[in-house]
N, C-alpha and C positions, 0 to 999 in steps of 0.2 A: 455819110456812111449808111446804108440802107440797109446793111444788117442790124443795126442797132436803131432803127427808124423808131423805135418805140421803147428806146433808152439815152433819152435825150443827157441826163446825166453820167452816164459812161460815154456816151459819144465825147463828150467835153472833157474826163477826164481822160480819157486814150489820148488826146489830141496832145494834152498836155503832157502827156508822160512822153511822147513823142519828142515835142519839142524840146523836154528835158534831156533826152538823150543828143538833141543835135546842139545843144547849147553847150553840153558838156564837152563834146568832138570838139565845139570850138576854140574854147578852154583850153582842153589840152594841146590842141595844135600851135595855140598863141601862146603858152607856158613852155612848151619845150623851145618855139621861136627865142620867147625873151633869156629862157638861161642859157639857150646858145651865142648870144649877144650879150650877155651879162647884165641885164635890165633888171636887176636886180627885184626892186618897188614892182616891179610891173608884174614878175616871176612869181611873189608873193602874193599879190593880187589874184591869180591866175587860180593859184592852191586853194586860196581861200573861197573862191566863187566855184572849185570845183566841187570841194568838200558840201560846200551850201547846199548846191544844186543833185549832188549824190543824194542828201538827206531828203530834199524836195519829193525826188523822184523815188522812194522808197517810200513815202507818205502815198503819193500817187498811187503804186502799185497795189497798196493793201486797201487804198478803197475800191481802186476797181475791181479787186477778188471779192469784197465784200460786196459788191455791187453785183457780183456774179451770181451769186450764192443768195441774197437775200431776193433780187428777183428772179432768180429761176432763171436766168440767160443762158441759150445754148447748152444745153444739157450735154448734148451729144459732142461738143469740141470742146468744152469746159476745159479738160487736162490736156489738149493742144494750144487752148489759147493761156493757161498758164504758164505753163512750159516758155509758151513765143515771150511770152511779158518776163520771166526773167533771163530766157537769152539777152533780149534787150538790155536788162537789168544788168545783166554780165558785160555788156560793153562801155558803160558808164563806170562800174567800179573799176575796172580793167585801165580806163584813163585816168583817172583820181588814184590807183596806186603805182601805177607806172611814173606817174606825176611825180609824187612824193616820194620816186626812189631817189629821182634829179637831185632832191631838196635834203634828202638823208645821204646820199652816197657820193655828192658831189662829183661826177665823171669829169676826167679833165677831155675835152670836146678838140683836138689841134685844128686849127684856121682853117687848111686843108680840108677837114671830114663836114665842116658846117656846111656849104652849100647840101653836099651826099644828104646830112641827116635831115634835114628841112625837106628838102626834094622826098626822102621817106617818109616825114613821117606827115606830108600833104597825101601824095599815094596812100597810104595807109589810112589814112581819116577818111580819103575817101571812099575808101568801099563801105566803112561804114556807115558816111553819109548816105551813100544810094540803099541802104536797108528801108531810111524811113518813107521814100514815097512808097516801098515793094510792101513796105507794110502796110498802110494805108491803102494800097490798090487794093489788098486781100481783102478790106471790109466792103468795096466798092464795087468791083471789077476782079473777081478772085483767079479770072478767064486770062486774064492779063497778069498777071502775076510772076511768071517768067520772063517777061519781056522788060519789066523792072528789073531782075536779079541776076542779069547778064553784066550788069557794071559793074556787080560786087565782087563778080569772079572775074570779070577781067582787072579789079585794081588789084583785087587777093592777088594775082600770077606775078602783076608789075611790080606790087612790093616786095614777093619773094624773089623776082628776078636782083633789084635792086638792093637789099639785104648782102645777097650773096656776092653781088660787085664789091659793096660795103666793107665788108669782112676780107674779100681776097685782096681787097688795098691793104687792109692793116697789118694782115697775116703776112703779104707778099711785096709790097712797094714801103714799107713805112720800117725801114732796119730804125732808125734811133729810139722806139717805143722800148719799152723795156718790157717782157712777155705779160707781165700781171695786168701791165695797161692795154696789151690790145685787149686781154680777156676783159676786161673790161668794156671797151668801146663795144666787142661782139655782146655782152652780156647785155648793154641798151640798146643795140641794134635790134636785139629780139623781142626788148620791152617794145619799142616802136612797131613794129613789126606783127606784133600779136591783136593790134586793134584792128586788125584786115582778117587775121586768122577767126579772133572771134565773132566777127560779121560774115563770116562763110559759114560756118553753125549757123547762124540767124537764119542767112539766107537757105540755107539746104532743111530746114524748118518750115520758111515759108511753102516753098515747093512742093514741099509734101502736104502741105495743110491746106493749101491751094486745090492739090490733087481731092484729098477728101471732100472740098463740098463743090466742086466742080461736077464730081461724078455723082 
């Protein structure tokens, strides 16, 4: 990262806060797999290493502000590059409480919707997974930076496409639900659904903040 060529210690903590947010995506993607299968041990696992790794990455963020701040880095994006670091931040909590709505509110999932929900909520992970290279190009390659955040918004379109199939099966093909349960099934379709949403913020972030030191 050659913008930070001479903060060798925030280079190394970015990195890591980084790959805390893509450990987390992974998490969650493997916790909503296992309570959709009932893997109960596995589902619990999942919560617990999200929570962990939410905390990690919260530790992270406050030293790299500190790190902002005590060496003088980037005066002039400081308040864009804070900003970028808790969008980010907002995509890790976003998994970790959507997580532990499964765990509180028990959805019952029919046989039927688990292929749909898995198939969403891979789509959905992944737009937020293509945030972190788009992030990382900004320190490297700021020039390049849109050509990263074309994948975030093509999975943001496929999970919204995919949602609204989601939903018009439950609402329109599934008479034996009883109405409380489909609002229901829609009401985690949108929890799934929002980790795409909130890495469209990220990315409409980057591009702008791209824009500023390009020019």
């Amino acid at each position: 990262m050659l913008f930070f060529a001479k903060a060798n210690k925030s280079i190394e903590l970015i990195d890591q806060f980084l790959n805390g947010v893509d450990q987390s995506l992974l998490l969650f993607k493997e916790g909503v797999k296992n309570y959709l299968y009932s893997n109960t041990e596995n589902f619990n696992a999942n919560l617990q290493s999200l929570a962990a790794s939410e905390l990690e990455s919260d530790k992270l963020r406050r030293k790299i502000e500190n790190t902002l701040f005590s060496q003088s880095l980037m005066p002039e994006l400081r308040g864009d590059f804070m900003r970028l670091l808790e969008e980010l931040d907002n995509i890790i909590d976003q998994a970790k409480k959507n997580l532990f709505q499964f765990d509180v509110e028990m959805p019952h999932i029919p046989a039927e919707l688990i292929p749909d929900f898995i198939r969403l909520t891979q789509i959905s992970v992944s737009a937020a997974e293509s945030v972190i290279p788009a992030a990382k190009c900004y320190f490297t390659e700021p020039v390049n930076v849109n050509e990263k955040i074309h994948r975030v918004y093509f999975y943001e379109k496929e999970a919204d496409l995919l949602a609204d199939i989601i939903r018009r099966k439950i609402f329109r093909e599934m008479p034996d639900l009883k109405l409380s349960e489909k609002f229901h099934l829609r009401y985690f379709t949108l929890h799934i659904e929002m980790i795409s949403d909130t890495a469209e913020k990220v990315a409409d972030l980057l591009s702008i903040m791209a824009i500023k030191r390009v020019v």
